[in-house]
C-alpha positions, 0 to 999 in steps of 0.5 A, spaced: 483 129 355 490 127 351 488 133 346 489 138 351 494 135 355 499 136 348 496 143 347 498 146 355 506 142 354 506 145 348 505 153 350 511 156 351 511 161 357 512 167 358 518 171 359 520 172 366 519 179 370 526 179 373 532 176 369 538 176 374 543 177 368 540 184 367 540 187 374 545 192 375 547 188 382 548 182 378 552 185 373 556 190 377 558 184 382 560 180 377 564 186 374 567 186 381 569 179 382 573 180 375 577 186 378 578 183 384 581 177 381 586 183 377 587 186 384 589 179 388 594 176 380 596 184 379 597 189 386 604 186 387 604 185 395 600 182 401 594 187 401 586 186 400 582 192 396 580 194 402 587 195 406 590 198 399 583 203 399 586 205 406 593 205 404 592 210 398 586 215 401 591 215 407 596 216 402 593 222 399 590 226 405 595 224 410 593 223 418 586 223 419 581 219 424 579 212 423 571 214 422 574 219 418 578 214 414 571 209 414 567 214 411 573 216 405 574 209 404 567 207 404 567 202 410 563 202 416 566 202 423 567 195 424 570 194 417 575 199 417 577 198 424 579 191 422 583 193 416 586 198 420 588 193 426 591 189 420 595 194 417 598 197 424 599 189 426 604 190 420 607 196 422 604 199 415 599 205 419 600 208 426 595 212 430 597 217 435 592 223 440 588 229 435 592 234 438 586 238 436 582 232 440 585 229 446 579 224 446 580 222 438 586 218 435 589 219 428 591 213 424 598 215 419 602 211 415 608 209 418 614 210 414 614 202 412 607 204 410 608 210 406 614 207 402 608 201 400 604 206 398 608 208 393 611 202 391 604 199 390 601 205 385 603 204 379 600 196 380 594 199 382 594 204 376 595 198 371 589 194 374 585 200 373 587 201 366 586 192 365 579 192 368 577 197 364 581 194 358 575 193 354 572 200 354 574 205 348 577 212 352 571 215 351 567 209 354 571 208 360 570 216 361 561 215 360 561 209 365 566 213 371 562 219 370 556 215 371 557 211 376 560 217 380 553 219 379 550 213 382 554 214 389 
């Protein structure tokens, strides 16, 4: 009974069906986790991603709902609610009537807004550029190109 107590110690088991280190989501959280944290060191100013998302797509469509924004920006409704009301409270966005539809609002960048725009660019460029640092250019252009191809 010894004997074959030492022979099933000893049988090495088998490799597991699913190794977290080898998942796309495991791997693009931990990708994530390390921009965010170049973002926070690097963005130059008070703002999440999340708020500097609704900043730049504003800043590059102009006026547009807040449903509208959520979807540019790919925020649900309660997310990019909360961002906006962050924003205005700063006086960095605004939202005024739709001309075209009095039961709808349209969010803007303030002045204030716009010129944090602006000023925060090219900090936003460069965490880009840092984030992908340790891609060759042609790497960097395979992998956006196929993460594009998986939203």
């Amino acid at each position: 009974m010894a004997r074959s107590a030492v022979a099933k110690r000893s049988v090495k088991p088998s490799r597991p069906s699913y190794i977290l280190d080898e998942q796309i989501g495991f791997i693009l959280r931990q990708v994530w986790q390390r921009h965010t944290t170049i973002f926070a060191r690097d963005i130059g100013i008070n703002l999440t991603p999340t708020q500097w998302a609704a900043l730049a797509k504003l800043a590059e469509t102009g006026p547009c709902s807040q449903n509208q924004l959520g979807r540019l920006t790919a925020m649900d409704v309660a997310t990019i609610k909360g961002v906006i009301d962050r924003l205005s409270a700063r006086g960095l966005t605004e939202t005024s009537p739709d001309p075209e539809d009095g039961r709808r609002l349209l969010v803007s960048l303030t002045r204030a807004g716009q010129q944090l725009a602006e000023k925060a660019a090219p900090n936003a460029l460069a965490i880009s550029k840092e984030t992908l640092a340790p891609l060759d250019t042609r790497e960097r252009e395979t992998l956006l190109a196929l993460l594009n191809k998986l939203r």
